[in-house]
VEXNU-409753 format. One record per residue (C-alpha): residue number from 1; residue in three letters; x, y, z. Coordinates in steps of 0.001 Angstrom, whole numbers, padded with zeros to 6 digits. Example, Ala and Ser with C-alpha at 12.3 -4.5 7.8 and 13.67 -1.06 7.14 Angstrom:
! residues 2
+-----+-----+---------+---------+---------+
|   k |   r |       u |       v |       w |
+-----+-----+---------+---------+---------+
|   1 | ALA |  012300 | -004500 |  007800 |
|   2 | SER |  013670 | -001060 |  007140 |
+-----+-----+---------+---------+---------+
! end
This chain:
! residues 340
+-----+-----+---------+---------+---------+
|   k |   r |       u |       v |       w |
+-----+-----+---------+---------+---------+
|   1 | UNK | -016225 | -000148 | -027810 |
|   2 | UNK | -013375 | -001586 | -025668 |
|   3 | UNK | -014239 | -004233 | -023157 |
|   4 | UNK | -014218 | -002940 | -019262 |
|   5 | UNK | -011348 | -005462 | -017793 |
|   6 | UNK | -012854 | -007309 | -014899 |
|   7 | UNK | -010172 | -008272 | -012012 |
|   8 | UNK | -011112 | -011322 | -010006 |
|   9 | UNK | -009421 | -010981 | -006519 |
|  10 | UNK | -009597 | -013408 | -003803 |
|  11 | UNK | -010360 | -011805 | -001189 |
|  12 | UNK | -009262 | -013532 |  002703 |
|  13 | UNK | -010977 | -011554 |  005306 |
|  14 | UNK | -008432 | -013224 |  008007 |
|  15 | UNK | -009032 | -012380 |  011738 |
|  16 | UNK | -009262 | -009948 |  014344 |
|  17 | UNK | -009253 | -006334 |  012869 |
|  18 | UNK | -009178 | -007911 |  009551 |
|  19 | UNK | -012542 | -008369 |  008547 |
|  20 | UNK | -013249 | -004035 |  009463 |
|  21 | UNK | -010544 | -003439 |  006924 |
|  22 | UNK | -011142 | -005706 |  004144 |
|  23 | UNK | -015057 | -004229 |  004106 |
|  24 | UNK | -013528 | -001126 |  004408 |
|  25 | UNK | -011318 | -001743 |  001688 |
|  26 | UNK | -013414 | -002997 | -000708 |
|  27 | UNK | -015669 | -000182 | -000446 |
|  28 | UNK | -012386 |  002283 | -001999 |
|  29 | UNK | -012106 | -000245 | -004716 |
|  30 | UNK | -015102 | -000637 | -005876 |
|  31 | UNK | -015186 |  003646 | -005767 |
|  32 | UNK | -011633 |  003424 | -007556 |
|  33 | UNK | -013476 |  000641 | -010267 |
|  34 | UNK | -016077 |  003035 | -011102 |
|  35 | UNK | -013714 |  006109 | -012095 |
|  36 | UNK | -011268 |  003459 | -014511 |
|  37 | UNK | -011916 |  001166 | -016645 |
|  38 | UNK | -011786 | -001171 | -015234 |
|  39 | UNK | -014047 | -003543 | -012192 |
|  40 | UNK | -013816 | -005878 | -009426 |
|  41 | UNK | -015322 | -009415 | -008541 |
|  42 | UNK | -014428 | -010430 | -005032 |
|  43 | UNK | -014400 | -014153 | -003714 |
|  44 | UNK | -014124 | -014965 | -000479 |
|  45 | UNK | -011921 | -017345 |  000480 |
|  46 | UNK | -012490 | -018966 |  004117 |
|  47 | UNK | -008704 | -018963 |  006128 |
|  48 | UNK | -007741 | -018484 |  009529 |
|  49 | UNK | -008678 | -019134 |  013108 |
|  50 | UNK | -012655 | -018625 |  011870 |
|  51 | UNK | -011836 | -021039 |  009163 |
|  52 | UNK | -010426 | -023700 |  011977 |
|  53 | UNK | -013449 | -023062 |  013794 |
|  54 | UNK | -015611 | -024032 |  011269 |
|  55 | UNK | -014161 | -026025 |  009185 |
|  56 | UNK | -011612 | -027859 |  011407 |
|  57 | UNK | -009044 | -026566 |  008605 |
|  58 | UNK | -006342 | -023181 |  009069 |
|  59 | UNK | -006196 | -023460 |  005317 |
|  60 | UNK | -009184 | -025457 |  003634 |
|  61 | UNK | -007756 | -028271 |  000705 |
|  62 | UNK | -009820 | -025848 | -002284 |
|  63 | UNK | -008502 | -023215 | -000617 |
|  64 | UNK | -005224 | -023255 | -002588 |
|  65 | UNK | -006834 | -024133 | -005670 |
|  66 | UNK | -009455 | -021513 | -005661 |
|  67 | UNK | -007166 | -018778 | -005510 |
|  68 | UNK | -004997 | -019612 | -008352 |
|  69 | UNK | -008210 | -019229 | -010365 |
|  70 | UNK | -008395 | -015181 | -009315 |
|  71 | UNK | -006272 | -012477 | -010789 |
|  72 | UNK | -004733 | -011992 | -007400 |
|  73 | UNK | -005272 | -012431 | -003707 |
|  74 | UNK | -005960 | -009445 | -000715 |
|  75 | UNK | -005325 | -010987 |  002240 |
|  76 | UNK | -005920 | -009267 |  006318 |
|  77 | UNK | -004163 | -010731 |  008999 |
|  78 | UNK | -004449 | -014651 |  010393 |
|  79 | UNK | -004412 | -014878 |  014192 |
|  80 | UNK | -003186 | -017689 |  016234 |
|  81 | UNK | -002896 | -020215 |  012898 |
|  82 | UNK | -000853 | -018235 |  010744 |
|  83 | UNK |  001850 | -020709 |  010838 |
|  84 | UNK | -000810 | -022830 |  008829 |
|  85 | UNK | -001728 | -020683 |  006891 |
|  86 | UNK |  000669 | -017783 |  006085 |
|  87 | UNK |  003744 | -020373 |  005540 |
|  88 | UNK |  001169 | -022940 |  003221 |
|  89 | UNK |  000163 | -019551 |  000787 |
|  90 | UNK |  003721 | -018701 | -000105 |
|  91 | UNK |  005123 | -021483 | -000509 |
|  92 | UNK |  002578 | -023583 | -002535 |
|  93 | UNK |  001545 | -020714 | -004490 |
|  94 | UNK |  005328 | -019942 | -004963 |
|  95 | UNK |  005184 | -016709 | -004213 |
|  96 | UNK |  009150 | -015991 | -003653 |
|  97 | UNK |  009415 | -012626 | -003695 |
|  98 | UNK |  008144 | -010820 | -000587 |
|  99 | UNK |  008204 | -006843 | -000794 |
| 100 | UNK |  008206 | -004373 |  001675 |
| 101 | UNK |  008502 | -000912 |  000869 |
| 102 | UNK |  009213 |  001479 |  004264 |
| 103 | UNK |  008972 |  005264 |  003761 |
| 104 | UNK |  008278 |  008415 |  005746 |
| 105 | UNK |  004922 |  009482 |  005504 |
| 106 | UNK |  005121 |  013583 |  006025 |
| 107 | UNK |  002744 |  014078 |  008852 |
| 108 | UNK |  003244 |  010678 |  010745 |
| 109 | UNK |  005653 |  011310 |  013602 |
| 110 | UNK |  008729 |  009089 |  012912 |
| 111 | UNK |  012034 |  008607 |  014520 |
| 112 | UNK |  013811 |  009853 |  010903 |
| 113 | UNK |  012785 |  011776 |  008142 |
| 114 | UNK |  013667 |  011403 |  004765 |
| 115 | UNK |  013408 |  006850 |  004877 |
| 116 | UNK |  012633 |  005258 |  001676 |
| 117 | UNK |  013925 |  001815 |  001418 |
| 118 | UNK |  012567 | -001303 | -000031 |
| 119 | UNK |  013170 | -004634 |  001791 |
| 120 | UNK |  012810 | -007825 | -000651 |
| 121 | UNK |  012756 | -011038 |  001423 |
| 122 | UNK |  013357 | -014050 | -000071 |
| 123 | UNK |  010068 | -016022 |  000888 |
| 124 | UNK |  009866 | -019576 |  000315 |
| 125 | UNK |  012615 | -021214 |  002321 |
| 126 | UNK |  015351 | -020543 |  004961 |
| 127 | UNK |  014143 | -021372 |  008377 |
| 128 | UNK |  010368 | -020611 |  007763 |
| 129 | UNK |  010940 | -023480 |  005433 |
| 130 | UNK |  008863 | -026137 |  007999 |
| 131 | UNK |  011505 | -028534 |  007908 |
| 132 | UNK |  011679 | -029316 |  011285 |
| 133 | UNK |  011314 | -031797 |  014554 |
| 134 | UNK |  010853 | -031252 |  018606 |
| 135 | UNK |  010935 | -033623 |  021150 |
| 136 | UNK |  011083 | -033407 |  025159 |
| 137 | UNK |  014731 | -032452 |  024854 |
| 138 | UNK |  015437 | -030481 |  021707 |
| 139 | UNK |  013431 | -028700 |  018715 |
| 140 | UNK |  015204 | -028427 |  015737 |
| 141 | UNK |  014462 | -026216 |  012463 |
| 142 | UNK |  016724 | -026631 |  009235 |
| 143 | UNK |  017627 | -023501 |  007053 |
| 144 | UNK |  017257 | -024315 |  003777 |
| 145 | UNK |  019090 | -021581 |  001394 |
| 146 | UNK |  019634 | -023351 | -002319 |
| 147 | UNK |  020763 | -021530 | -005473 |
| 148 | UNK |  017676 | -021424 | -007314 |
| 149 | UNK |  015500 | -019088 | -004754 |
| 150 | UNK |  018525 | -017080 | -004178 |
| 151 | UNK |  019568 | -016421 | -007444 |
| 152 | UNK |  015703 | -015772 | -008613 |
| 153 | UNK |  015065 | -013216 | -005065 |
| 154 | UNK |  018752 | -011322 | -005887 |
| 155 | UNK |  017192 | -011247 | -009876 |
| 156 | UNK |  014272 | -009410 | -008487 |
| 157 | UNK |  016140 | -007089 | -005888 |
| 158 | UNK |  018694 | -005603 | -008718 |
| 159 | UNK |  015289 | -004894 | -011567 |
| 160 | UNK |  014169 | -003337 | -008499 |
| 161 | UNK |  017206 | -001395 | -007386 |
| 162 | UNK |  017579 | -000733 | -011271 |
| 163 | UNK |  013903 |  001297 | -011408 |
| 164 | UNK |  015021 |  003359 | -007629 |
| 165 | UNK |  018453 |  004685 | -006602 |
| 166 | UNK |  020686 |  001928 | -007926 |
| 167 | UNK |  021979 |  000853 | -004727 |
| 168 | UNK |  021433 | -002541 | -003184 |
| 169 | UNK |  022590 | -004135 | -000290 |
| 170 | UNK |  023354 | -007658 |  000502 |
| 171 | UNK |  022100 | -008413 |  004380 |
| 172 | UNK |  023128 | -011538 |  005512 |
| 173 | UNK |  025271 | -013189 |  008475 |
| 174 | UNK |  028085 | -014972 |  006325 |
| 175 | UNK |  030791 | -014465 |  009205 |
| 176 | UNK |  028592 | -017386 |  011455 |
| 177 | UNK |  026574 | -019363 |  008751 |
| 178 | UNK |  027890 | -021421 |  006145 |
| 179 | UNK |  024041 | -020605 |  004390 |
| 180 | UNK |  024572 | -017250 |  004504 |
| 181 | UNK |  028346 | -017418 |  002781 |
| 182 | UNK |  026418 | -019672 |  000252 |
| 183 | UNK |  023729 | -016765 | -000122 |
| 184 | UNK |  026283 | -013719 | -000526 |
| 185 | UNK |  028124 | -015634 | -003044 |
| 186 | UNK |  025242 | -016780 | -005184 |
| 187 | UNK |  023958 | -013093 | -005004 |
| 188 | UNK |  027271 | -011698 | -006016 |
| 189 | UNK |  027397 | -014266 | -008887 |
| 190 | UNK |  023832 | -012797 | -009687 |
| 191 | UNK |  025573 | -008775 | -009448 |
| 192 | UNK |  027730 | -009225 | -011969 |
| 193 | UNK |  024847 | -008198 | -014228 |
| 194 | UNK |  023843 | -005529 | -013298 |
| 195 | UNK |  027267 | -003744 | -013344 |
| 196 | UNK |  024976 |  000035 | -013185 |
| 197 | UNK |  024007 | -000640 | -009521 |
| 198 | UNK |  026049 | -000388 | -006647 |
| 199 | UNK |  025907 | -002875 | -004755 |
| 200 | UNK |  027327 | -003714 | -001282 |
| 201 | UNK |  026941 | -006111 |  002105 |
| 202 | UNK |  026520 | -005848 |  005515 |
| 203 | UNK |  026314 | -008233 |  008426 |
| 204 | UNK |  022265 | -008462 |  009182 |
| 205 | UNK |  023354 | -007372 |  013024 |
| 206 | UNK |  024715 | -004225 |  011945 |
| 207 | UNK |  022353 | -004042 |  009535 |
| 208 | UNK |  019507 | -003929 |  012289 |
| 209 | UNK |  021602 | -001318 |  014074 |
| 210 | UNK |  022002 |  001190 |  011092 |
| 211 | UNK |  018709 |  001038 |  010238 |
| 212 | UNK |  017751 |  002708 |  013624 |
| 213 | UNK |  020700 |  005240 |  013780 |
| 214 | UNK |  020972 |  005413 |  009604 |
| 215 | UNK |  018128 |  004680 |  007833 |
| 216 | UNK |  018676 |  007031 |  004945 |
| 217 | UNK |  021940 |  005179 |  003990 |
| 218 | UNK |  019487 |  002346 |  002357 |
| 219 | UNK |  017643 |  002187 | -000713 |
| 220 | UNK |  016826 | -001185 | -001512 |
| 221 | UNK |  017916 | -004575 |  000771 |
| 222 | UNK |  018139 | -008374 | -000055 |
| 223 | UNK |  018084 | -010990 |  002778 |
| 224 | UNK |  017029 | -014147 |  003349 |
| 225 | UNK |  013338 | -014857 |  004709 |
| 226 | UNK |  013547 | -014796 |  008653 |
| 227 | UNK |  015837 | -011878 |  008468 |
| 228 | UNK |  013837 | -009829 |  005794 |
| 229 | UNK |  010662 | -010219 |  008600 |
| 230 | UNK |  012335 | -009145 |  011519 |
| 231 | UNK |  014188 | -005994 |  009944 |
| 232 | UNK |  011018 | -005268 |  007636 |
| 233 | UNK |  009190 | -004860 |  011108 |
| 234 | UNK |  011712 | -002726 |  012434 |
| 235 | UNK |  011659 | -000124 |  009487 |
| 236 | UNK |  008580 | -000035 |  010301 |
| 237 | UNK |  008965 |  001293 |  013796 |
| 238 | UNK |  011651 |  003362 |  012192 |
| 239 | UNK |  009260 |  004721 |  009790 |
| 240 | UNK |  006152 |  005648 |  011935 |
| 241 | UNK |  004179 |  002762 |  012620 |
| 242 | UNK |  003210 | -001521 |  011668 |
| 243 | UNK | -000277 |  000046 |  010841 |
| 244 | UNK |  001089 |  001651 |  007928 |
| 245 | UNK |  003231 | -000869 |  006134 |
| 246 | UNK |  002022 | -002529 |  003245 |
| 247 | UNK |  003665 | -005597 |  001651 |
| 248 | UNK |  003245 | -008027 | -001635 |
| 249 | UNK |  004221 | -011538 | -002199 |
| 250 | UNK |  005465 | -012465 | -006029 |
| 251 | UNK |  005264 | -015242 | -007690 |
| 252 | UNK |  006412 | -016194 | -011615 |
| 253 | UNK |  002172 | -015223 | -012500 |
| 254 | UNK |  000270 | -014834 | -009106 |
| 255 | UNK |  000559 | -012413 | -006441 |
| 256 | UNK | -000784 | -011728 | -002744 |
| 257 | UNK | -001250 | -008754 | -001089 |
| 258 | UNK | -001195 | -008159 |  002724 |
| 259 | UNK | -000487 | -005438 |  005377 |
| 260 | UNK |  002381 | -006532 |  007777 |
| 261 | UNK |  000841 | -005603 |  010852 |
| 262 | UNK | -001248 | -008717 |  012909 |
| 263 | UNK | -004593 | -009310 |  014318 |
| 264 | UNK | -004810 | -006913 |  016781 |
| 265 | UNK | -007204 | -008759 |  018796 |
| 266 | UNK | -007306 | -006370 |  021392 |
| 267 | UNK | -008729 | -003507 |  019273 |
| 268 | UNK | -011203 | -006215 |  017481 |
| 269 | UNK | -014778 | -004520 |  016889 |
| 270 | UNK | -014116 | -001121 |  017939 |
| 271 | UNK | -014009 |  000264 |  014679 |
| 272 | UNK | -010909 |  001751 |  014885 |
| 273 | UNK | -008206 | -000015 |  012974 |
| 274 | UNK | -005961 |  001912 |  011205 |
| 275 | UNK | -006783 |  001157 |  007463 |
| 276 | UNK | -003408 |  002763 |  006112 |
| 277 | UNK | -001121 | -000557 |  005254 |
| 278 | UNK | -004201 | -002913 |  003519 |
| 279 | UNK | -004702 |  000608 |  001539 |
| 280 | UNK | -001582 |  001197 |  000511 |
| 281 | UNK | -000998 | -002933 |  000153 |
| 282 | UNK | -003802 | -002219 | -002338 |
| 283 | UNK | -002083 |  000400 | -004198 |
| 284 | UNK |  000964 | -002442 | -004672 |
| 285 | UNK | -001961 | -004621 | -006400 |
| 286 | UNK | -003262 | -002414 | -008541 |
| 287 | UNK |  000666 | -001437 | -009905 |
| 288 | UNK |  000861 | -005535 | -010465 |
| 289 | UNK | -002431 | -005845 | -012431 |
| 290 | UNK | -002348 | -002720 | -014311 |
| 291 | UNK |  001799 | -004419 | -015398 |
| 292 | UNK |  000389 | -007528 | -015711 |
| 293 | UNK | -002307 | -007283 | -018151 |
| 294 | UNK | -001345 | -003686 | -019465 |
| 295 | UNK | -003866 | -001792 | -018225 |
| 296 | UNK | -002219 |  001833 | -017814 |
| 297 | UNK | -005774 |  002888 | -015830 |
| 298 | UNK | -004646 |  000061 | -013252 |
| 299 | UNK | -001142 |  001833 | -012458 |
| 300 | UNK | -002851 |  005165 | -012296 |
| 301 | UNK | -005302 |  004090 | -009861 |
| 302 | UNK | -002538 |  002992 | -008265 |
| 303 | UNK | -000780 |  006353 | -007940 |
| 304 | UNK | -004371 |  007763 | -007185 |
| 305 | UNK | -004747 |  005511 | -004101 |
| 306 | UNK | -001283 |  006305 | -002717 |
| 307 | UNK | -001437 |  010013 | -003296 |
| 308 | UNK | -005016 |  010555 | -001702 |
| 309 | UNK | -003694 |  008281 |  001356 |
| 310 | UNK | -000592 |  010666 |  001503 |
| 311 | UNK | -002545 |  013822 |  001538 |
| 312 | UNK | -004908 |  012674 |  004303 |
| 313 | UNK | -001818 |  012528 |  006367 |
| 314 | UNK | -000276 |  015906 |  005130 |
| 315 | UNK | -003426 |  018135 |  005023 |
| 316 | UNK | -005771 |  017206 |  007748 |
| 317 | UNK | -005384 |  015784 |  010915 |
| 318 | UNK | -007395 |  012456 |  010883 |
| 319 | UNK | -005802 |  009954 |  012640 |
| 320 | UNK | -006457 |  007071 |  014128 |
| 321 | UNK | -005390 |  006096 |  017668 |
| 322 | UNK | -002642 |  003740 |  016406 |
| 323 | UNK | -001538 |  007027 |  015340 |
| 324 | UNK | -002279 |  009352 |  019016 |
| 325 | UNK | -005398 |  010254 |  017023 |
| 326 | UNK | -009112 |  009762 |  018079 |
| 327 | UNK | -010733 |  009161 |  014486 |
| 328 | UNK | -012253 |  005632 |  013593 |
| 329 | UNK | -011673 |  003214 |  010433 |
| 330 | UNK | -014934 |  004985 |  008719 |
| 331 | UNK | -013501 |  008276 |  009321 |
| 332 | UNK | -010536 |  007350 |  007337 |
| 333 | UNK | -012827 |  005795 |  004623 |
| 334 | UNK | -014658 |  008875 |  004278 |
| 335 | UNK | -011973 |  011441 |  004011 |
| 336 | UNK | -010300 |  009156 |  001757 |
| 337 | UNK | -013479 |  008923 | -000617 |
| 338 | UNK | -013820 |  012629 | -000685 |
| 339 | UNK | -010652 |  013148 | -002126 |
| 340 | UNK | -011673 |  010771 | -004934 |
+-----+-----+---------+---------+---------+
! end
């Protein structure tokens, strides 16, 4: 009799709206564990403005540590400390590749139809890279962009452009910034192998601007880490809504999953939080376990969780008020679990 695989995640409950979704969350996994074969053991690991709070740490020291010991991590949104704690995860874990998949959801009102684009956001350096000073007169923040992280984040955008549409764009701002002619050229080095994808470049200004008139034009885009958050945010506007993106942050054999959207502090206990981009954040996970430890169940719990998510949206008309809907968190849950 084969042995059930058991999938350690580390689970950080985070702040605001967070908490609603992860328990809401966990209750679809644990319903998606029982139909593979596969299970779930969640630890909770304390991070955030609670953590602060308590602990007088963003980020507690076993914090790090304690993760790396779990198959993966699910995290919710941090609130006012995610600078200590957002910034600390990626880089120390490593995680340097920083996906964000944007796509038209058919009964979401959107600005376009027809999106479906994949931002991958180099994540460990640039100007998010903490290297930095402020005094009374001046702050200062260096942009780090060095060969190795570009070469490895333009390695991951071509495998992924390779499995989509074979098109890949370079976004960067090399007619102003001597780091960004250093990142196209290090990324064009990188294109040379992967002669089967076409591959372009486009100033990340213009890019910004064609993704709101032309989204469709775009399949899969490469940029460095501030500019891959600011136009990841804006596909999602393009796309529908932040409370549907979902996101995942690679490293070489550890990953973290997280929806893009924040806090929302000002929905906090009101049970309404759209659960849509941890969901579908979850989907991501279970793709990267079931490939990781070759568990074909995995990726078709995967497709299962995507799928069911997608046909809430096409066939009935729960939504929540993120959305212009009236329905709450639970009534999401519970449409979503009859499906299953």
């Amino acid at each position: 009799m084969s042995m059930t695989k058991t999938f350690e995640i580390a689970v950080i409950s985070g702040d605001g709206i967070g908490p609603e979704i992860t328990t809401a969350t966990s209750k679809v996994l644990e319903i998606l564990s029982d139909k593979y074969s596969f299970s779930f053991r969640f630890k909770e690991i304390l991070a955030g403005d609670r953590a602060l709070k308590e602990t007088g740490h963003a980020l507690p020291s076993n914090a790090i540590d304690e993760i790396k010991k779990c198959s993966c991590c699910l995290k919710a949104p941090i609130g006012e400390t995610a600078r200590y704690v957002v910034l600390p995860l990626r880089q120390e874990l490593n995680l340097f590749a920083n996906i964000r998949p944007a796509k038209t959801i058919p009964g979401i009102p959107s600005i376009h139809s027809g999106v479906d684009l994949v931002i991958v956001r180099e994540n460990t350096e640039g100007l998010y890279k903490k290297i930095d000073d402020i005094s009374k007169e001046c702050a200062i923040n260096v942009r780090m962009i060095t060969k190795e992280a570009t070469e490895r984040i333009m390695t991951v955008a071509c495998k992924m452009a390779k499995e989509r549409r074979k098109k890949l764009t370079i976004v960067h701002k090399a007619n102003v910034m001597i780091s960004c002619v250093f990142f196209r050229n290090v990324c064009l080095e990188i294109a040379k192998n992967y002669s089967e994808i076409d591959i372009n470049e486009i100033y990340v200004d213009n890019a910004a601007y064609q993704l709101v008139i032309n989204p469709q034009q775009f399949d899969t885009l490469v940029t460095t880490n501030m500019f891959g958050d600011i136009l990841s945010d804006e596909a999602a506007g393009v796309t529908g809504s932040l409370g549907i993106l979902p996101s995942s942050n690679l490293g070489q054999d550890i990953a973290m999953f997280e929806p893009v959207h924040g806090a929302a502090f000002d929905i906090e206990g009101k049970g309404i939080a759209n659960p849509t981009a941890i969901l579908l954040s979850c989907s991501m996970m279970l793709d990267w376990l079931g490939e990781k430890y070759s568990i074909s169940d995995a990726k078709q719990a995967a497709k299962d969780l995507e799928n069911s998510i997608l046909k809430i949206y096409e066939e009935t008309n729960i939504r929540t008020p993120d959305l212009g809907g009236k329905n709450t968190t639970n009534d999401f849950i519970r449409e979503l679990l009859s499906i299953f």
